[in-house]
N, CA, C and O atoms as a CHARMM CRD file, in Angstrom:
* protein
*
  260
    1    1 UNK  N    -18.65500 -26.67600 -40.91100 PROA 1      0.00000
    2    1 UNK  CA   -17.41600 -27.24800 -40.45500 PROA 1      0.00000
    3    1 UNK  C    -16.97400 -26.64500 -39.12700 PROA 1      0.00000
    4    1 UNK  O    -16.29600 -27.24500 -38.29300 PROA 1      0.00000
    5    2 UNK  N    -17.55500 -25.04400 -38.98400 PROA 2      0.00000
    6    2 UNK  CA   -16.48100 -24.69600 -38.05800 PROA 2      0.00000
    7    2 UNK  C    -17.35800 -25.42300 -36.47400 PROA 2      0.00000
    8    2 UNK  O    -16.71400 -25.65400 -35.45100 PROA 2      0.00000
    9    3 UNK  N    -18.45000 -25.61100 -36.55500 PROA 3      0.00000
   10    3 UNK  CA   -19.35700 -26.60800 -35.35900 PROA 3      0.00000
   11    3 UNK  C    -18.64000 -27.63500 -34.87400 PROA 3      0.00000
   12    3 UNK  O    -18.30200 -27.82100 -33.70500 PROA 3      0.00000
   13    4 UNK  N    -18.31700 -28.61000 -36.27600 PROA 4      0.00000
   14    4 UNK  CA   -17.72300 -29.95500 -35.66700 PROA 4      0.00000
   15    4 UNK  C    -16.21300 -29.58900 -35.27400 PROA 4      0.00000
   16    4 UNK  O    -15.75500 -30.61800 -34.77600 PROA 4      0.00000
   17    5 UNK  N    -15.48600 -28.84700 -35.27200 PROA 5      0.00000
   18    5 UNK  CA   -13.97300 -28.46200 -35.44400 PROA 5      0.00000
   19    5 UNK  C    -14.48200 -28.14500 -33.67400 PROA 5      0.00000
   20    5 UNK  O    -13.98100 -28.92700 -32.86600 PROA 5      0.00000
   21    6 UNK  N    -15.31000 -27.19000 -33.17300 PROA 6      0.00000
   22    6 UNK  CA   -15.32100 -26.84600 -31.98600 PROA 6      0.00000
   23    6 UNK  C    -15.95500 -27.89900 -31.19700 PROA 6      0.00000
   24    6 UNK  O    -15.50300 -27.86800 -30.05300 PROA 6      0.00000
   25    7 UNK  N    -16.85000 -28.84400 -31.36400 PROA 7      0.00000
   26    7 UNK  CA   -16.99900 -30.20500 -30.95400 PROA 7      0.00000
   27    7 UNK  C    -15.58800 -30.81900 -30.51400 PROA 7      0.00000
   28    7 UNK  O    -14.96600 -30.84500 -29.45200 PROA 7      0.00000
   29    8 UNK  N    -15.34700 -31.33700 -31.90800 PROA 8      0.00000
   30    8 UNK  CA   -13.74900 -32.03500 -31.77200 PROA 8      0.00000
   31    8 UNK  C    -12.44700 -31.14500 -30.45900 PROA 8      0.00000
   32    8 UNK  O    -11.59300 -31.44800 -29.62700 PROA 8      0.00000
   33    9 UNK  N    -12.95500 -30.22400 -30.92800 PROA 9      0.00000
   34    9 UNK  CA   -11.97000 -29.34300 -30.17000 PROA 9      0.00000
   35    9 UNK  C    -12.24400 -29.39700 -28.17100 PROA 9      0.00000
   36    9 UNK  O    -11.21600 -29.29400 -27.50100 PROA 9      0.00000
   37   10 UNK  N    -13.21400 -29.50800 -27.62900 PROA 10     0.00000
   38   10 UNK  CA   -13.85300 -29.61400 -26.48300 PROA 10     0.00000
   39   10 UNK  C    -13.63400 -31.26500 -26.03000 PROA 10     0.00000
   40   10 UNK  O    -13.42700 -31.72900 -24.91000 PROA 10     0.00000
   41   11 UNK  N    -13.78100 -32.03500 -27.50800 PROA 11     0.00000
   42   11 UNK  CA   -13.71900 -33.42600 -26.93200 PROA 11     0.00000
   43   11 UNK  C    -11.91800 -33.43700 -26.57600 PROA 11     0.00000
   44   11 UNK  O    -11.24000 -34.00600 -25.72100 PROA 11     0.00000
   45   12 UNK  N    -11.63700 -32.60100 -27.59200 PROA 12     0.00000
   46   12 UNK  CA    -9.74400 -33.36900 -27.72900 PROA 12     0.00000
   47   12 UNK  C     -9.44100 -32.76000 -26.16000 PROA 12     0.00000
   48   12 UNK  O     -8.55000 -33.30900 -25.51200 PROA 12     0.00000
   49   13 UNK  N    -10.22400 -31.57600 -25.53600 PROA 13     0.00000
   50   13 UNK  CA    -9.64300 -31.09700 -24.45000 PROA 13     0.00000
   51   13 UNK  C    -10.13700 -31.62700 -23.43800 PROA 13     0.00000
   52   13 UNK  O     -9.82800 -31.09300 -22.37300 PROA 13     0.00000
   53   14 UNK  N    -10.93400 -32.67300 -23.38900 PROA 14     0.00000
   54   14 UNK  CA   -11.50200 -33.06100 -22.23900 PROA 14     0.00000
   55   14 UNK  C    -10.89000 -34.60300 -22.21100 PROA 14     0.00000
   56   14 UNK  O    -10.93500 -35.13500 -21.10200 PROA 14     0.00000
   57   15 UNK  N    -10.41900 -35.25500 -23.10700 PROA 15     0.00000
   58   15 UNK  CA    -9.65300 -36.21500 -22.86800 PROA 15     0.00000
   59   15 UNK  C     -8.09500 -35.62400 -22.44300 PROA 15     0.00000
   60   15 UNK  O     -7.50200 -36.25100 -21.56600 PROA 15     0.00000
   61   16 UNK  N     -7.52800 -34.60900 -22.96100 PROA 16     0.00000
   62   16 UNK  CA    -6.38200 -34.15200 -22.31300 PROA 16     0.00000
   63   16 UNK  C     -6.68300 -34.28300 -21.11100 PROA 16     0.00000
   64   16 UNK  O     -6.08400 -35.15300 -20.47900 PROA 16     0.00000
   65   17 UNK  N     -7.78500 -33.39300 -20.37500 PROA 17     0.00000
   66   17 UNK  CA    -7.83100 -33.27200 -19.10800 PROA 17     0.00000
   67   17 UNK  C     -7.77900 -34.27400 -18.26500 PROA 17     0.00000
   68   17 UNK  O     -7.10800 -34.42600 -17.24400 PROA 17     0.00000
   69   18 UNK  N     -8.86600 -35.21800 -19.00200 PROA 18     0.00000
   70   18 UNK  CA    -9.03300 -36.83500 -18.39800 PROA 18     0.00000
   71   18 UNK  C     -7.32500 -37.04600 -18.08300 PROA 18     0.00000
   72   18 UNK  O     -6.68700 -37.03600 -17.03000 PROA 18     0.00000
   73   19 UNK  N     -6.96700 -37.21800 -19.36600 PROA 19     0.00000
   74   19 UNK  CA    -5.12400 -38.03600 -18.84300 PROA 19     0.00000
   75   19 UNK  C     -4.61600 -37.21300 -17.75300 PROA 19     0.00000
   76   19 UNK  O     -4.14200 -37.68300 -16.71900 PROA 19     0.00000
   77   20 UNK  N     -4.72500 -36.00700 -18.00600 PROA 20     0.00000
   78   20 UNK  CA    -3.52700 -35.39400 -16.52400 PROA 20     0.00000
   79   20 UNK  C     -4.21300 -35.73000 -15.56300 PROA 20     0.00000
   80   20 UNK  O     -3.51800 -36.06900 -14.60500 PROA 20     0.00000
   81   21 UNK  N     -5.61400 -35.80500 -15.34400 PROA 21     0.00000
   82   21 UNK  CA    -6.41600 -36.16300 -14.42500 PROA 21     0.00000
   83   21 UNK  C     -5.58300 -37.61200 -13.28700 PROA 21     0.00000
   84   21 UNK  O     -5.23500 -37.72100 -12.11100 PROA 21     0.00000
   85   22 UNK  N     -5.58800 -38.58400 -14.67800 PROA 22     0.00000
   86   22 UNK  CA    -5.75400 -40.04200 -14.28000 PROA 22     0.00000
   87   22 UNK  C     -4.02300 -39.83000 -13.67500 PROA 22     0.00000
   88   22 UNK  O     -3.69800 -40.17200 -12.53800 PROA 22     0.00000
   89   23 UNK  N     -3.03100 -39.19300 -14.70500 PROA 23     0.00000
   90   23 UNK  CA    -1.79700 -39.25800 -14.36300 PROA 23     0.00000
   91   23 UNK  C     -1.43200 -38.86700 -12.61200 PROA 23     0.00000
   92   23 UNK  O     -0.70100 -39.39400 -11.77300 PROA 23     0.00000
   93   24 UNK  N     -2.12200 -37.97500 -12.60300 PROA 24     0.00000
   94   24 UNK  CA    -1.88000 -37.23700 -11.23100 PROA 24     0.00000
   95   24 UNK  C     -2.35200 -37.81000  -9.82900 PROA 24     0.00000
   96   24 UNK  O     -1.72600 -37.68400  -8.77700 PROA 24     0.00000
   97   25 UNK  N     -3.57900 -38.46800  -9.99800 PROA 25     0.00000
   98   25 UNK  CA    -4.46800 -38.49000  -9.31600 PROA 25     0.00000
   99   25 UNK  C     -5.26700 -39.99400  -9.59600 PROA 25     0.00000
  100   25 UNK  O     -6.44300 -39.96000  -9.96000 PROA 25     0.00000
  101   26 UNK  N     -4.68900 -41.08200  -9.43900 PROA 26     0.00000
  102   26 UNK  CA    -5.86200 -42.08800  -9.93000 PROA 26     0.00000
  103   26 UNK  C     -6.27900 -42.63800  -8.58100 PROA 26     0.00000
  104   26 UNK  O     -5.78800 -42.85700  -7.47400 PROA 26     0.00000
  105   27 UNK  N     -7.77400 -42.78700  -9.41800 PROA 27     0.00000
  106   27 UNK  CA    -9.05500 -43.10700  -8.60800 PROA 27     0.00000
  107   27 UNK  C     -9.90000 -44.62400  -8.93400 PROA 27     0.00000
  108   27 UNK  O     -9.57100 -45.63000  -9.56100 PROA 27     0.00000
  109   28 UNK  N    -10.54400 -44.42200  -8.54100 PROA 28     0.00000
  110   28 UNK  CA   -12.05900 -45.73700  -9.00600 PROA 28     0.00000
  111   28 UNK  C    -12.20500 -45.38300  -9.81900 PROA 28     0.00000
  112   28 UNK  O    -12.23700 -44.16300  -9.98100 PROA 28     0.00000
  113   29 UNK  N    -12.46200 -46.66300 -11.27000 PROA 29     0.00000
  114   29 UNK  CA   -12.71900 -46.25100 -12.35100 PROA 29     0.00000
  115   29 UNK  C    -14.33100 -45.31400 -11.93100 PROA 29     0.00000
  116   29 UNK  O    -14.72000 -44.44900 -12.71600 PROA 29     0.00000
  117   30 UNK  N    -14.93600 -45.55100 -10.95700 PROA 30     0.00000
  118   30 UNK  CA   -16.43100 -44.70200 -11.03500 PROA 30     0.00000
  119   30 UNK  C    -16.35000 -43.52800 -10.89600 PROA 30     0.00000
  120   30 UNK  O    -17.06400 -42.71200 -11.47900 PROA 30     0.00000
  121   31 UNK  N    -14.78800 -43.07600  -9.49200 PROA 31     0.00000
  122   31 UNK  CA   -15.09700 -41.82800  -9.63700 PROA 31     0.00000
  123   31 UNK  C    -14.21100 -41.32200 -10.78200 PROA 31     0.00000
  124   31 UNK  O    -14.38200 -40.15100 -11.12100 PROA 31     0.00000
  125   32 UNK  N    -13.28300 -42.05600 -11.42400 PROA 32     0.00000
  126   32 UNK  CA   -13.12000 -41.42800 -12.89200 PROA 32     0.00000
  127   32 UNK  C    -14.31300 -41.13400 -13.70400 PROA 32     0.00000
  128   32 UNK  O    -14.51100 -39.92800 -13.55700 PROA 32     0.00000
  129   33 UNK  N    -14.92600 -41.47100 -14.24000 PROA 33     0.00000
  130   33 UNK  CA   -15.85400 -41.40600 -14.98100 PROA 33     0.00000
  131   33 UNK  C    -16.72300 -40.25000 -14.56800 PROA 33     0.00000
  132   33 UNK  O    -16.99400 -39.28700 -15.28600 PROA 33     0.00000
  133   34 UNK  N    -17.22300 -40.49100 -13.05300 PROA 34     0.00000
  134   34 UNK  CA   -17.71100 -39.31100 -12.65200 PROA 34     0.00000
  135   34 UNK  C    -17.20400 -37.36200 -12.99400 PROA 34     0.00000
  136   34 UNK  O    -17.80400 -36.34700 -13.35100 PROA 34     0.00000
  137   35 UNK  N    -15.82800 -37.72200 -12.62400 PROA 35     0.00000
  138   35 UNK  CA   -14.95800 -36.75400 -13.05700 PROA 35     0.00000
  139   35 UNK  C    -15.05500 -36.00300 -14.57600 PROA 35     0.00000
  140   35 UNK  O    -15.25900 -34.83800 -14.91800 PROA 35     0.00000
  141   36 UNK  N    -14.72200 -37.66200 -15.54100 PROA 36     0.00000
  142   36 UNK  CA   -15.19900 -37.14600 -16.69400 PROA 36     0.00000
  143   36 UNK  C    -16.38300 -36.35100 -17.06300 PROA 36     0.00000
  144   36 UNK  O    -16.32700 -35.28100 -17.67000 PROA 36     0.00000
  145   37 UNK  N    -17.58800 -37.00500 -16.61400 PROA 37     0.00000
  146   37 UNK  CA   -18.77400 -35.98400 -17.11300 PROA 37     0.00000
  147   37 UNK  C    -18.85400 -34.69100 -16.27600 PROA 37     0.00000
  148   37 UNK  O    -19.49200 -33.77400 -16.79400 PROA 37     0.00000
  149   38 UNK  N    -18.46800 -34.53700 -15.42300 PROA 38     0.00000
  150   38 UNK  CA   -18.38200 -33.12800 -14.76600 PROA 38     0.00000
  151   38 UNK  C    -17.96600 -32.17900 -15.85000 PROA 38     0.00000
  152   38 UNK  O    -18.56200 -31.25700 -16.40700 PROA 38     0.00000
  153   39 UNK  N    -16.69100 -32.71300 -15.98900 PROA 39     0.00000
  154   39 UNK  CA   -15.05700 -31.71900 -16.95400 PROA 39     0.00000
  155   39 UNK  C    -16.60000 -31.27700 -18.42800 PROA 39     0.00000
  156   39 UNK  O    -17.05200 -30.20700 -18.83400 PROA 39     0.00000
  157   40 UNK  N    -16.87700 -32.56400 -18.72800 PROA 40     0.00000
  158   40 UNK  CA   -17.23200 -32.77000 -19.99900 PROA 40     0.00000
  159   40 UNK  C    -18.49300 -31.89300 -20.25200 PROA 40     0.00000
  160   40 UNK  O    -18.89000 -31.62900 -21.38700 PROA 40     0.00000
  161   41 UNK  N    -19.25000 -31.34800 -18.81100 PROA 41     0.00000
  162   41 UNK  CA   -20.53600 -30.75500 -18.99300 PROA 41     0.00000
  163   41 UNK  C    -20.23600 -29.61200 -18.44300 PROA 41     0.00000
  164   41 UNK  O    -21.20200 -28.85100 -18.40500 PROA 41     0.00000
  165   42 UNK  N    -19.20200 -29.16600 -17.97000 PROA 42     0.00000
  166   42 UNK  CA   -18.70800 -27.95200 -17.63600 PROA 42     0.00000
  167   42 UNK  C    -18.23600 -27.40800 -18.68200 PROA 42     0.00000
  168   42 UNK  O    -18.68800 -26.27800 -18.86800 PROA 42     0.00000
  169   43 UNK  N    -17.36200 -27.83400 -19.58800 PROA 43     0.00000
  170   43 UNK  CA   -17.42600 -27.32100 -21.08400 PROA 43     0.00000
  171   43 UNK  C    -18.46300 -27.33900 -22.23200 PROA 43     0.00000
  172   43 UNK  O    -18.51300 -27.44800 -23.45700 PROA 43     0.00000
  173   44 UNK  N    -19.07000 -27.21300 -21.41800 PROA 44     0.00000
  174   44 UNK  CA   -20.67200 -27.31800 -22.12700 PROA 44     0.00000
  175   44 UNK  C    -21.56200 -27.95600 -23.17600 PROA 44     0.00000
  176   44 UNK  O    -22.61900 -27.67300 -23.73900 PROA 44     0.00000
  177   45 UNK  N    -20.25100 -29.41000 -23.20200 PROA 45     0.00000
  178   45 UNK  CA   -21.10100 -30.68100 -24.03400 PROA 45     0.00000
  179   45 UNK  C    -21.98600 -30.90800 -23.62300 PROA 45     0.00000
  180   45 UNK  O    -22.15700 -31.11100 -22.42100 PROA 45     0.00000
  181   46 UNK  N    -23.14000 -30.96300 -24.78700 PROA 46     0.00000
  182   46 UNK  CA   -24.62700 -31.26500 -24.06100 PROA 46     0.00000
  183   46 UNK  C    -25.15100 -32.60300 -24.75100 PROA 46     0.00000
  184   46 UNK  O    -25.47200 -32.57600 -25.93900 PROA 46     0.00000
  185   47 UNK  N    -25.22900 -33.66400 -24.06900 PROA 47     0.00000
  186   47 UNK  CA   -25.88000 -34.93400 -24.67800 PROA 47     0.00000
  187   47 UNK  C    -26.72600 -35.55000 -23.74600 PROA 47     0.00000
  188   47 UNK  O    -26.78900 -34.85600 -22.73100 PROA 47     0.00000
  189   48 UNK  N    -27.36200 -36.51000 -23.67900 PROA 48     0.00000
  190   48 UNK  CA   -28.66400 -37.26000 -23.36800 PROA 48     0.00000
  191   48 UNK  C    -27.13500 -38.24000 -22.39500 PROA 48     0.00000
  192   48 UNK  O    -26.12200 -38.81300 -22.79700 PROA 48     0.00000
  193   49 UNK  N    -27.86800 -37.92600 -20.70900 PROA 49     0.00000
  194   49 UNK  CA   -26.86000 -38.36100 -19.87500 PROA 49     0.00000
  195   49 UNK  C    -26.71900 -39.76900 -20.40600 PROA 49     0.00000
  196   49 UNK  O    -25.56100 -39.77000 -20.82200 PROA 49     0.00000
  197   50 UNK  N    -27.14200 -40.77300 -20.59600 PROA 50     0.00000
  198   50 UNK  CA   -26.65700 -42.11800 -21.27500 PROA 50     0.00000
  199   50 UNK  C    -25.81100 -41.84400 -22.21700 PROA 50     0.00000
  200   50 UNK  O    -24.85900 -42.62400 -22.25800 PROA 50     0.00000
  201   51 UNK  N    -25.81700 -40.78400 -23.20400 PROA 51     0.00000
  202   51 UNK  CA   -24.83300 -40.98700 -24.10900 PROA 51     0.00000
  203   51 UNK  C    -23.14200 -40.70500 -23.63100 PROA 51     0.00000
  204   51 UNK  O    -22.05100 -41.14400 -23.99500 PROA 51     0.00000
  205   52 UNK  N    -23.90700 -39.16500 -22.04200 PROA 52     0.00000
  206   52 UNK  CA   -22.20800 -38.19100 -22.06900 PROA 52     0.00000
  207   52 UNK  C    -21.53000 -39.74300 -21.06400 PROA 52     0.00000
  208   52 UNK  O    -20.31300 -39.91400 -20.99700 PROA 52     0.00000
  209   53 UNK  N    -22.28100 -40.49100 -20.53700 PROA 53     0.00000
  210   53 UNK  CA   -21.88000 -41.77000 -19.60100 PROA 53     0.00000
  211   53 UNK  C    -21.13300 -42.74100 -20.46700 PROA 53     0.00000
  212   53 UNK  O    -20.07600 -43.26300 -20.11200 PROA 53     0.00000
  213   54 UNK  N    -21.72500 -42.96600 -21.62400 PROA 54     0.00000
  214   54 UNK  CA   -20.82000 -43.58300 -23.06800 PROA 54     0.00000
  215   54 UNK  C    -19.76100 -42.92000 -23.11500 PROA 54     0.00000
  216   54 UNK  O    -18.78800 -43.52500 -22.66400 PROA 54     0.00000
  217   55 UNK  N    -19.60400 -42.07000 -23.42900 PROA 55     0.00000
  218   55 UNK  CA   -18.80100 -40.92300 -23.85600 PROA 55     0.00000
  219   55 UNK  C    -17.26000 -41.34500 -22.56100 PROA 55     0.00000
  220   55 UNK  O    -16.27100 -42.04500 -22.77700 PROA 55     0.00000
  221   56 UNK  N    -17.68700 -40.51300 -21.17100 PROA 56     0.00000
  222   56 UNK  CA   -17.04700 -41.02500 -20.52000 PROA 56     0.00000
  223   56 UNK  C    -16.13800 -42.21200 -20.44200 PROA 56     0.00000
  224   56 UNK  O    -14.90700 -42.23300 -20.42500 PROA 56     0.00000
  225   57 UNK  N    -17.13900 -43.35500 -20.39200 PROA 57     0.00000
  226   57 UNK  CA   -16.89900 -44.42000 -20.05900 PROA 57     0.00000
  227   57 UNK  C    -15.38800 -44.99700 -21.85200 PROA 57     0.00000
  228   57 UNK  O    -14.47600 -45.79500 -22.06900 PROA 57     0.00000
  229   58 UNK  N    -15.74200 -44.47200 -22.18000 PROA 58     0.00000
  230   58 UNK  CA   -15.02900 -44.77200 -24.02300 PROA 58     0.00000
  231   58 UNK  C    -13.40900 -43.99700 -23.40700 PROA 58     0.00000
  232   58 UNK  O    -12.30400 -44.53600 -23.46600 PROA 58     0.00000
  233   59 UNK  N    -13.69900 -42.73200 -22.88700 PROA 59     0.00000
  234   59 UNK  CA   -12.55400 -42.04700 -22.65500 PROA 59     0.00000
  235   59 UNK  C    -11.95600 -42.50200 -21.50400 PROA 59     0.00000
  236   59 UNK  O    -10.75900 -42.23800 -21.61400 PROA 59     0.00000
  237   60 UNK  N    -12.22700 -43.19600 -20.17800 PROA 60     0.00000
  238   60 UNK  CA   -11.60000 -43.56100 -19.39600 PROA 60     0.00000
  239   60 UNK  C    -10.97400 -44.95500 -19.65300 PROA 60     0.00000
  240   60 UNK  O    -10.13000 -45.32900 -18.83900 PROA 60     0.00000
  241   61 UNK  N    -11.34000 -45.89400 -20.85100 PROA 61     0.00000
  242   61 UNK  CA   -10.87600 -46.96300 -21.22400 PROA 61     0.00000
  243   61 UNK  C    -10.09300 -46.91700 -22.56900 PROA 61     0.00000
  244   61 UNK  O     -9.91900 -47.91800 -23.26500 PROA 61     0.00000
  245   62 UNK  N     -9.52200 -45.36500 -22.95300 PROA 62     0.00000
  246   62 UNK  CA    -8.60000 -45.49200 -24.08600 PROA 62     0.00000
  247   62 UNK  C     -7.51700 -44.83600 -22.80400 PROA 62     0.00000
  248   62 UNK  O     -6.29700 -44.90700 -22.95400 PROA 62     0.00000
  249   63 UNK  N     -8.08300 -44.26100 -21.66800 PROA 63     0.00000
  250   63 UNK  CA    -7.14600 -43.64900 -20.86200 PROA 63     0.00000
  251   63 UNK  C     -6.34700 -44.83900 -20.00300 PROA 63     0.00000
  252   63 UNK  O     -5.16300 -44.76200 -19.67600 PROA 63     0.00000
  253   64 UNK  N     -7.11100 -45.79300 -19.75000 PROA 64     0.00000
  254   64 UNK  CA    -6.63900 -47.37200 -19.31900 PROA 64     0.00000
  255   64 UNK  C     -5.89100 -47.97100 -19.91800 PROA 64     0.00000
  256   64 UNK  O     -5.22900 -48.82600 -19.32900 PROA 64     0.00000
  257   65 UNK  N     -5.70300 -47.73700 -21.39800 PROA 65     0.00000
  258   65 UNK  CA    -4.49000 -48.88600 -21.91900 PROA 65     0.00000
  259   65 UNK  C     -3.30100 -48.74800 -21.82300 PROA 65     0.00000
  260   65 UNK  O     -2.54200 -49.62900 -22.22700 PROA 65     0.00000
């Protein structure tokens, strides 16, 4: 449990980041996204770049509504 709790925990902080991101500062959705996987691989989520690009792309369009 305590794996996925620190998963969850990295994701919940990297969509925080995303929003203050977008709040402060909005861009192209590309270089949003770009942004995202930076934040997202700097906290040292590690996935198969198609997926962290999913990933991204999921978080900049719950950050869009």
């Amino acid at each position: 449990m305590k794996a996925l709790n620190i998963v969850l925990a990295v994701i919940g902080g990297a969509v925080a980041g995303a929003a203050v991101g977008l709040l402060l500062a909005p861009e192209k959705g590309e270089d949003t996204r770009k942004q995202i996987i930076k934040y997202l691989e700097s906290k040292g989520v590690k996935l198969h770049r198609s997926k962290l690009e999913e990933l991204a792309d999921e978080i900049a369009d719950e950050l869009g509504k």
